[in-house]
VEXPAGU-858189 format. One record per residue (C-alpha): x negated, y, z negated. Coordinates in Angstrom, 1 decimal, padded with zeros to 4 digits. Each point is the difference from the previous one (the first is absolute). Layout:
BEGIN
+--------+--------+--------+
|      X |      Y |      Z |
+--------+--------+--------+
|      X |      Y |      Z |
...
+--------+--------+--------+
REM end
This chain:
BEGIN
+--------+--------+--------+
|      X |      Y |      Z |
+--------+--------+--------+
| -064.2 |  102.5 | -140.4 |
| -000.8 | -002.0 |  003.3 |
|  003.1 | -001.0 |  002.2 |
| -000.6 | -003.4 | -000.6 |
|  000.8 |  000.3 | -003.6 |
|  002.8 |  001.8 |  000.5 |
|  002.1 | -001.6 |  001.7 |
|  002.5 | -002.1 | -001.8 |
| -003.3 | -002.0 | -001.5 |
| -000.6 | -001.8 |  003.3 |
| -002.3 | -002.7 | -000.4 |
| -002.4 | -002.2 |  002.6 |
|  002.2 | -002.7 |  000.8 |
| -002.5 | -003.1 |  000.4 |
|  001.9 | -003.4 |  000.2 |
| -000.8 | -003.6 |  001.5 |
| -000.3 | -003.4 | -001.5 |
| -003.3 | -001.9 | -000.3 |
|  000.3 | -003.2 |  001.9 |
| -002.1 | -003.2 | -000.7 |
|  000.0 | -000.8 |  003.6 |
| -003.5 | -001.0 |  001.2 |
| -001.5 | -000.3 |  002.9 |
| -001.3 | -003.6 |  001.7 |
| -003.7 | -000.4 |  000.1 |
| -001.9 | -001.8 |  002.4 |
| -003.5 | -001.4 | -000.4 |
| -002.4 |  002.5 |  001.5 |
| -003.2 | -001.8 |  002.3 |
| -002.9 | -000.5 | -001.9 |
| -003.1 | -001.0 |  002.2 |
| -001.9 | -002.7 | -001.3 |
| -003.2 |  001.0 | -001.9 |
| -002.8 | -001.6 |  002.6 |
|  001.9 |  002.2 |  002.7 |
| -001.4 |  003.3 | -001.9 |
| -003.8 | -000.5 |  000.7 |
|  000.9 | -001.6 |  003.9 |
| -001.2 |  003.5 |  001.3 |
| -001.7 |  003.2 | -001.4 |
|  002.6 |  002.4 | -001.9 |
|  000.6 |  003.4 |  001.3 |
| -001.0 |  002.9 | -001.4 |
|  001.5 |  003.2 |  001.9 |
| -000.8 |  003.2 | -001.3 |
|  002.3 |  002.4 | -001.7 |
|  000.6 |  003.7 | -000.1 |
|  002.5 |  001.0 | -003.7 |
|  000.6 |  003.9 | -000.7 |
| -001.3 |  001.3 | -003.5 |
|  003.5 |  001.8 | -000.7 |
| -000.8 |  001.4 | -003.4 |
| -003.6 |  001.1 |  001.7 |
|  000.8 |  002.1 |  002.6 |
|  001.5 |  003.1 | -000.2 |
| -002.0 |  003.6 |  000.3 |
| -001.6 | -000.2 | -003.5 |
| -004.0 | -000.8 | -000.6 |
| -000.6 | -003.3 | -000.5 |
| -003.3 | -001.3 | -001.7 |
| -002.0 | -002.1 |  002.0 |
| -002.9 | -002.3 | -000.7 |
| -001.9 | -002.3 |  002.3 |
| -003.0 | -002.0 | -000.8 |
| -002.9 | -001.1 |  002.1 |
| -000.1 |  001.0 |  003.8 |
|  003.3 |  001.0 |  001.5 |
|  001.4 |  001.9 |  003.3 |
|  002.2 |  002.0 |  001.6 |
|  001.7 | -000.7 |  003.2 |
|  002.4 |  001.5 |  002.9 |
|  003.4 | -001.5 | -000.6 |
|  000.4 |  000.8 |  003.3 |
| -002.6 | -001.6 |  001.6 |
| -002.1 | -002.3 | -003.1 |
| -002.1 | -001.6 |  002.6 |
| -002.0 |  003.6 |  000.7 |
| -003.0 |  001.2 | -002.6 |
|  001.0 |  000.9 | -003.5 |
|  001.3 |  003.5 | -000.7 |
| -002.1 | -001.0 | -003.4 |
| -002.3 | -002.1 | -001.2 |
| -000.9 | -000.2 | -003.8 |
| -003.0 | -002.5 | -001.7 |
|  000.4 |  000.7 | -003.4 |
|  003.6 |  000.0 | -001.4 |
|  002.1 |  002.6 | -000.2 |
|  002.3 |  001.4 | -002.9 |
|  002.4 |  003.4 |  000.8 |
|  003.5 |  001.0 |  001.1 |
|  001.9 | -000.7 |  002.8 |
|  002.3 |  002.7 |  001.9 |
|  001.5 |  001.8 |  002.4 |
| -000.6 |  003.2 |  001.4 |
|  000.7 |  001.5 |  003.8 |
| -002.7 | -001.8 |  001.7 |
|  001.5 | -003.6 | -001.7 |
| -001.4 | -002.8 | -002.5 |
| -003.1 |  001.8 | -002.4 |
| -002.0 | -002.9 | -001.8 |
| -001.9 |  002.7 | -002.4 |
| -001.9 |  002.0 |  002.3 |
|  000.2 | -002.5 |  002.7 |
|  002.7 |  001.8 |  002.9 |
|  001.0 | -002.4 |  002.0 |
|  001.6 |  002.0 |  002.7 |
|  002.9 | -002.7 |  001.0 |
|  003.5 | -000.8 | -000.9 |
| -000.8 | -003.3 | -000.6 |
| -003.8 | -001.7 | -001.5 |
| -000.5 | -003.2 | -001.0 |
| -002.5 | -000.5 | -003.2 |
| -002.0 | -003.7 | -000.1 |
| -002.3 | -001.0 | -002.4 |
| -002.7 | -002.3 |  000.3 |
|  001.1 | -002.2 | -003.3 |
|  003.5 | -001.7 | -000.2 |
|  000.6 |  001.8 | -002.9 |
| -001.2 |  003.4 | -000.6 |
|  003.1 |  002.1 |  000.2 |
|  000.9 |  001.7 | -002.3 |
|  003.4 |  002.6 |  000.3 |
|  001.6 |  001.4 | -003.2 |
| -002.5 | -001.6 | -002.1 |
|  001.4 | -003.5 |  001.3 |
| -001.7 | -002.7 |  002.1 |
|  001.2 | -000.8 |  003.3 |
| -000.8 | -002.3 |  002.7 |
| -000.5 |  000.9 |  003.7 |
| -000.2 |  002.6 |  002.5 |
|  001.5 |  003.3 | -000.6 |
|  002.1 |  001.7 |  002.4 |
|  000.6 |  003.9 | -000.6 |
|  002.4 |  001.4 |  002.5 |
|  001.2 |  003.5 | -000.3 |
|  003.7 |  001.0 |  000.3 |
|  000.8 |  003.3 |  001.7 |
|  003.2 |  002.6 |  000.5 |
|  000.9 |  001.1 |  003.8 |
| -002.1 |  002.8 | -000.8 |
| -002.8 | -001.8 | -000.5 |
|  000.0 |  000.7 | -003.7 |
| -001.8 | -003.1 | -002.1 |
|  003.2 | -001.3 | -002.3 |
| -001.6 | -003.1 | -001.6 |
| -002.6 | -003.0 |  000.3 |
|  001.3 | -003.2 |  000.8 |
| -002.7 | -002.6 | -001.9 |
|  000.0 | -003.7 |  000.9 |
| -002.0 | -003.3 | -000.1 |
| -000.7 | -002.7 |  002.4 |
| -001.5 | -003.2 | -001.7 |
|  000.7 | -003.5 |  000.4 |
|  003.1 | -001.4 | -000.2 |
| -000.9 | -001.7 | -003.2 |
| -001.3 |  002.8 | -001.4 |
|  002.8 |  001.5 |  000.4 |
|  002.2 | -002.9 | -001.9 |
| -002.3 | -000.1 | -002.8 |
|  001.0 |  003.6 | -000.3 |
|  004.1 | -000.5 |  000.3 |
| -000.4 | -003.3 | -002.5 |
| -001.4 |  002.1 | -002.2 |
|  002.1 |  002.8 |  000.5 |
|  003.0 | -001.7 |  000.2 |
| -000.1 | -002.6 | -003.2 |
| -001.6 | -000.3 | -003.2 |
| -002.4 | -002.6 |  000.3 |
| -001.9 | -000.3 | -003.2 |
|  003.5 | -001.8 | -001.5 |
| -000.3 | -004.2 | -000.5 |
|  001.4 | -002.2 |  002.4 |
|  000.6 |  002.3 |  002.7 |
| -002.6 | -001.2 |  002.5 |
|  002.6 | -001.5 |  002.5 |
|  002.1 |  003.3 | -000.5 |
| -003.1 |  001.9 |  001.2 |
| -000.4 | -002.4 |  002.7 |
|  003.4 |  000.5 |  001.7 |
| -000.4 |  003.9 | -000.5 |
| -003.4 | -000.6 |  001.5 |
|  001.9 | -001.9 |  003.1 |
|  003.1 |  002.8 |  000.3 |
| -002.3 |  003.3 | -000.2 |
| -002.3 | -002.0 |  002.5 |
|  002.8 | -000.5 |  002.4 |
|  001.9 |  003.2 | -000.6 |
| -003.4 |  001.7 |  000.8 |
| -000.4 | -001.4 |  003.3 |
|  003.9 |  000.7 |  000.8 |
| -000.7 |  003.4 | -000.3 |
| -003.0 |  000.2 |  001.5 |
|  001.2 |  000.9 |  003.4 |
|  002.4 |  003.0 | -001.7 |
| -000.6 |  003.4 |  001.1 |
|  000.5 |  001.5 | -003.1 |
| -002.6 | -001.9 | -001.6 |
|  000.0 | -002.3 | -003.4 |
| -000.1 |  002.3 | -003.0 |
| -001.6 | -001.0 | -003.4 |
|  003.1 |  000.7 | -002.1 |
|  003.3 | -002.0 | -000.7 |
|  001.3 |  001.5 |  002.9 |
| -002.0 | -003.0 |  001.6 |
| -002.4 | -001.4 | -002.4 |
| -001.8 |  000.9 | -003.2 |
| -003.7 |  000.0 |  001.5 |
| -002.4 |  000.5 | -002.9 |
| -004.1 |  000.3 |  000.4 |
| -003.0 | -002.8 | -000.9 |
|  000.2 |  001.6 | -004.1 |
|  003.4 | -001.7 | -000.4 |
| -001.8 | -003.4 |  001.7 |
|  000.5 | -003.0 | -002.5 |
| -000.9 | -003.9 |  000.0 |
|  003.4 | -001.3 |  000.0 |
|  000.5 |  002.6 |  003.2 |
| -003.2 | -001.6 |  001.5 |
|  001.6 | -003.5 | -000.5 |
|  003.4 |  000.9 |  001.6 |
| -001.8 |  001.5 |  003.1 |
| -002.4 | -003.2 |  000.4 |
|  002.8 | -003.0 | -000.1 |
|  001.9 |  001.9 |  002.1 |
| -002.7 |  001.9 |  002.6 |
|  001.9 |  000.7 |  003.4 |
|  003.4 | -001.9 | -000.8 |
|  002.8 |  002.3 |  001.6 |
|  003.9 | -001.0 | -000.2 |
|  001.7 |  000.1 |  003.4 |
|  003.6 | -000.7 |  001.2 |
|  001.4 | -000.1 |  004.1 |
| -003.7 |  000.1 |  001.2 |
| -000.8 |  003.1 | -001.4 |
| -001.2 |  001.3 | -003.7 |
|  002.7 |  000.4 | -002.8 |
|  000.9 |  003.2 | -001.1 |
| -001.3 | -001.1 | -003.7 |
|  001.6 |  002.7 | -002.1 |
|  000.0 | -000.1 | -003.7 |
|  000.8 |  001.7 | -003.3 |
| -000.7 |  000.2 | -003.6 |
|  003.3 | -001.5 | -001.3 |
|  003.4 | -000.9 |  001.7 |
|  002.3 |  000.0 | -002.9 |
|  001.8 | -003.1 |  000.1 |
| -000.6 | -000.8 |  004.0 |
| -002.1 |  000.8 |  003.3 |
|  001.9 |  002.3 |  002.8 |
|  000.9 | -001.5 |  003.5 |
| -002.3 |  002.7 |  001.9 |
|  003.1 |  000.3 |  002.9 |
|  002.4 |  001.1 | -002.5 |
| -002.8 |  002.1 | -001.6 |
| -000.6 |  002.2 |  002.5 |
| -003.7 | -002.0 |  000.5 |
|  000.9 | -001.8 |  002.8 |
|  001.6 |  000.5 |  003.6 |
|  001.1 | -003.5 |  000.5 |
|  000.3 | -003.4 | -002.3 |
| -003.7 | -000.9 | -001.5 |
|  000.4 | -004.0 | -001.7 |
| -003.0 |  000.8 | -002.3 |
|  001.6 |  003.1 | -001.5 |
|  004.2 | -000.9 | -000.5 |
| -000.8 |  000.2 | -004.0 |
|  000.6 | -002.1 | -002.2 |
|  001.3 |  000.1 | -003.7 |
| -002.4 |  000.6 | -003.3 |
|  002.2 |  000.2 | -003.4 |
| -003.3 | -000.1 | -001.7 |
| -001.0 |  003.4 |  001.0 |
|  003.1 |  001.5 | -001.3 |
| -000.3 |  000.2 | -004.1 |
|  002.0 |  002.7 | -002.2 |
| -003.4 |  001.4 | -001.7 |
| -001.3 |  000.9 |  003.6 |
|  003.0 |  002.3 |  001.1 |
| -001.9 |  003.4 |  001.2 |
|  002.3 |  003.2 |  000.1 |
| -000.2 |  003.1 |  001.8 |
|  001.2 |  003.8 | -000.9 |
|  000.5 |  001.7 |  003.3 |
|  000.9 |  003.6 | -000.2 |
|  003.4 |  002.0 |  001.0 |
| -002.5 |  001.8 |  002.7 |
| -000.9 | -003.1 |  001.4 |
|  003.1 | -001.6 |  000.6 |
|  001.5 |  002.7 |  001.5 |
| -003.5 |  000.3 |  002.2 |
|  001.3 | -003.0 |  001.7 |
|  003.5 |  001.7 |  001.0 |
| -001.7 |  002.7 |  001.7 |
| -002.4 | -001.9 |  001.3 |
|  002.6 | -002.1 |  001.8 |
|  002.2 |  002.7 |  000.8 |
|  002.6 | -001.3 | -001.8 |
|  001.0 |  002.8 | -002.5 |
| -002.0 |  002.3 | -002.9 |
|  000.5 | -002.7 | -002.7 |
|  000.2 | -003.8 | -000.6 |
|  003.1 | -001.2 | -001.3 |
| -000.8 | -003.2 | -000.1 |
| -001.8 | -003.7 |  001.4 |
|  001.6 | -003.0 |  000.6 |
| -000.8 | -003.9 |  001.2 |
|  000.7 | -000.6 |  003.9 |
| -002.4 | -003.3 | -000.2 |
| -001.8 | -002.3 | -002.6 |
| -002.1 | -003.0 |  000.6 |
|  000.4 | -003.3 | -002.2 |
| -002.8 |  001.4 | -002.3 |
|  002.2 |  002.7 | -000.4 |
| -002.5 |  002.5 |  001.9 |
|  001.7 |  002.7 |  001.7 |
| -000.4 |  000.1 |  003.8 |
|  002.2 |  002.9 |  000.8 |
|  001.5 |  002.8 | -002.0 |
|  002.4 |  003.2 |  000.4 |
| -000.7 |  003.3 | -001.0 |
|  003.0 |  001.6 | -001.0 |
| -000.6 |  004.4 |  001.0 |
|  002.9 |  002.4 | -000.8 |
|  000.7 |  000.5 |  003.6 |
| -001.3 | -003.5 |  002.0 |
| -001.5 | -003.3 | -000.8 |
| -003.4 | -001.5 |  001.3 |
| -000.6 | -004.3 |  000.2 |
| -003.4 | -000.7 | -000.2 |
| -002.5 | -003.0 | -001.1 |
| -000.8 | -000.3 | -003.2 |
| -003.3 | -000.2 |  000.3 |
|  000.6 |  003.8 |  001.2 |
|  001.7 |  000.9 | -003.1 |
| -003.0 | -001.5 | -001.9 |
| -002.3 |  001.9 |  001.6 |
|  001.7 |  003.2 | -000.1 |
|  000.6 | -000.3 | -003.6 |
| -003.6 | -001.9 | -001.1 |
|  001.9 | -002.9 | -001.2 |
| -002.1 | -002.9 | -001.1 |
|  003.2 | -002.3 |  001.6 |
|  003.0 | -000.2 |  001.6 |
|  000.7 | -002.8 | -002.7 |
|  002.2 |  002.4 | -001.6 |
|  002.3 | -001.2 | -002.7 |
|  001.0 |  003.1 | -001.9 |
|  000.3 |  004.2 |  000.8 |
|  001.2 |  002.0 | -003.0 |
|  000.5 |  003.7 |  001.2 |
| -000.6 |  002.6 | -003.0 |
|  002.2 |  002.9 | -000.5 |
| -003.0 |  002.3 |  001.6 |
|  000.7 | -001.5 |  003.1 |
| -003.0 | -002.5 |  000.1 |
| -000.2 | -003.6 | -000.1 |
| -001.7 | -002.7 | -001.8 |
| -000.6 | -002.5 |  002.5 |
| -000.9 | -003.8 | -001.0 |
| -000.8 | -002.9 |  001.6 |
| -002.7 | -003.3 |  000.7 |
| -002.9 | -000.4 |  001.9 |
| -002.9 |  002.1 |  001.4 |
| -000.2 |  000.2 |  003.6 |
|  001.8 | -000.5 |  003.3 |
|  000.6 | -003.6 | -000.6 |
| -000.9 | -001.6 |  003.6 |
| -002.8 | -002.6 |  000.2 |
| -001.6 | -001.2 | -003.4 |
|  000.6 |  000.8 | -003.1 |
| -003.5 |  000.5 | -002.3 |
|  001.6 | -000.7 | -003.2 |
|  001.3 | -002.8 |  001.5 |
| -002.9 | -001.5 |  001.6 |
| -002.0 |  000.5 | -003.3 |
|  003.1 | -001.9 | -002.0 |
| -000.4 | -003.1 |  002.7 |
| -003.5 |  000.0 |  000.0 |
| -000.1 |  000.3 | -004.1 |
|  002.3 | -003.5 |  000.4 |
| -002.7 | -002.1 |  002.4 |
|  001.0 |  001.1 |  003.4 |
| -002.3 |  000.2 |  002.4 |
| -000.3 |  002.9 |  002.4 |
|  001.6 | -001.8 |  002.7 |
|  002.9 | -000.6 | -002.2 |
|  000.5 |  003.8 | -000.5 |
| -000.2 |  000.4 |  003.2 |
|  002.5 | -002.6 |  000.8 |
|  002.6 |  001.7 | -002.2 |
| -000.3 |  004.0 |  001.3 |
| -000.9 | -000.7 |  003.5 |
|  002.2 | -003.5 |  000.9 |
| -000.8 | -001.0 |  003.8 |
| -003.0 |  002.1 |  000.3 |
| -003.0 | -002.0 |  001.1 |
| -003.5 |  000.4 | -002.1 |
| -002.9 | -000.4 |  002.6 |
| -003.9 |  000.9 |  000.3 |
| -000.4 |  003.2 |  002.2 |
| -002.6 | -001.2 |  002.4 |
| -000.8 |  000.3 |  003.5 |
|  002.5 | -001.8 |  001.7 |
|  002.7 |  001.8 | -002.1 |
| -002.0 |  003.6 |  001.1 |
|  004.0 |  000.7 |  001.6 |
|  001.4 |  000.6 | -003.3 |
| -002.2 |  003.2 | -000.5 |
|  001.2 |  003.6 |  001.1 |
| -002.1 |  002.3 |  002.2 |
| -001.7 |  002.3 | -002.7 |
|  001.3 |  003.8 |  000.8 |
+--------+--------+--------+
REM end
């Protein structure tokens, strides 16, 4: 029997009171609607990695019409490639770097264009832009992976997350869609300038292809087409999540933040907390005890309690309990070492094998906008701006145009 079931029946000690403290909300700055057309909207382009895409297996690839392939390195020489009448084949790796069929491209990193905006085809799904191939190598040399991306247009790209992101062939979510629309717009841009790149998964956001397109997606983007959120002169980090379980995160005390952000202090949201939605967890003996040897803090867990809550009842920091030491850390650490949905925790039961049923509320890391919420305000008559208002307070909505060309990051 595992140590942690042995001992004297030591449970996971999780305490803290749920306060229905709230937050106070200011007005965000809307801009009045003839200031949107006063100058023509920006469109900057943007580069998102195809995480589930790359790796070192084949991928199927289909292009129609007349396409190329260039240089990475230098795209403004002649084409390794050129190809008039379609192509349809595998893409992979071998010493000499990216292999479209038998096309050998010779480089660690090619660029594919086609002539049609939409003629890419990669897994059997459509997908806009131009597609970056880069080839990852060991010390040695030795090919290890290839790294696919896209660049397209930035609202491309947000048709993509919106559709990605929500569900948007519900009723009465069209101002829901048009605040996701405004957050994955301006959340995009923010990362823009990262070296590590924006990814297509929930690490950053959920970036689906042109098969997932819809009409009510092609609404959102069109009432709101270059609107970005920003805050102190610069562009809001516009996080979001799929549910907060009773109330949005300040992003300081989350771990999201360096320094106080107005938009994102929380605020509360009883609505989202309901018995019926309570999610649980079994996590196993093993991997509790993982996190005491992973924190050098004994061979086995003997237990977790509550260093901090927020007023949602969220917890912010935890500590794990070894046989030997203990370890304080976030808990938006502890979520992600255990693939919690939440740190809305309300209940652990530990069974006699040493596991532990986790349960709790919520999906997600709780900073920023809560989708379920959003959808619930925008089902009542809200409009977007009013959604907006209520996750991001203080943030001001404006047109991304030329004169406000500062807010964008250097692409890397």
């Amino acid at each position: 029997m595992n140590p942690l079931a042995k001992r004297l029946g030591i449970t996971l000690v999780l305490f803290g009171i749920l306060l229905g403290i709230g937050h106070y909300m200011k007005e965000p700055v809307v801009p009045e609607a003839d200031t949107l057309t006063d100058a023509p909207l920006l469109n900057p382009v943007i580069e998102v990695r195809l995480m589930s895409l790359s790796g070192n297996r084949p991928i199927p690839i289909q292009i129609a019409g007349r396409w190329k392939i260039l240089d990475g390195a230098r795209p403004e020489h002649p084409v390794l490639h050129p190809g008039s009448g379609g192509f349809e084949g595998n893409l992979f790796v071998d010493s000499t770097g990216p292999q479209l069929g038998p096309y050998r491209t010779n480089s660690d990193h090619v660029i594919v264009t086609t002539e049609a905006s939409e003629a890419l085809w990669l897994d059997t799904f459509l997908y806009p832009g131009k597609l970056h191939i880069r080839t990852e190598r060991e010390k040695s040399g030795h090919v290890i992976r290839l790294n696919l991306s896209l660049e397209m247009p930035l609202e491309d790209y947000v048709m993509g997350v919106v559709c990605g992101e929500m569900s948007s062939m519900q009723e009465g979510v069209h101002n829901a869609l048009c605040a996701q629309a405004i957050a994955a717009r301006t959340y995009a841009l923010q990362k823009r300038g990262s070296k590590r790149g924006l990814r297509d998964d929930t690490f950053d956001q959920v970036f689906l292809g042109l098969d997932y397109r819809t009409t009510q997606a092609e609404a959102a983007i069109e009432a709101t087409r270059g609107l970005v959120m920003q805050w102190d002169n610069a562009l809001l980090p516009a996080f979001f999540h799929a549910n907060c379980g009773g109330g949005t995160a300040n992003a300081l005390e989350a771990g999201f933040s360096k320094s106080e952000v107005a938009p994102l202090q929380g605020t509360l949201e009883p609505a989202c907390r309901t018995p019926r939605e309570i999610w649980e967890r079994v996590i196993s003996a093993e991997q509790l005890d993982g996190l005491a040897q992973r924190y050098r803090i004994g061979e086995w867990l003997q237990g977790i309690s509550t260093i901090k809550r927020d007023a949602s009842g969220r917890l912010l920091e935890v500590r794990l309990l070894g046989n030997e030491e203990h370890e304080d850390l976030a808990g938006e650490r502890l979520r992600a070492a255990l693939s919690l949905p939440s740190m809305q925790l309300v209940e652990v039961e530990v069974r006699i094998d040493g596991s532990a049923i986790f349960r709790g509320h919520g999906f997600g890391h709780g900073v920023g906008m809560c989708q379920t919420g959003a959808v619930r305000i925008s089902r009542g008559g809200s409009s977007f701006q009013d959604i907006l208002q209520h996750y991001y307070p203080e943030a001001e909505l404006v047109p991304l145009t030329s004169e406000l060309r500062y807010l964008l990051p250097p692409p890397q």
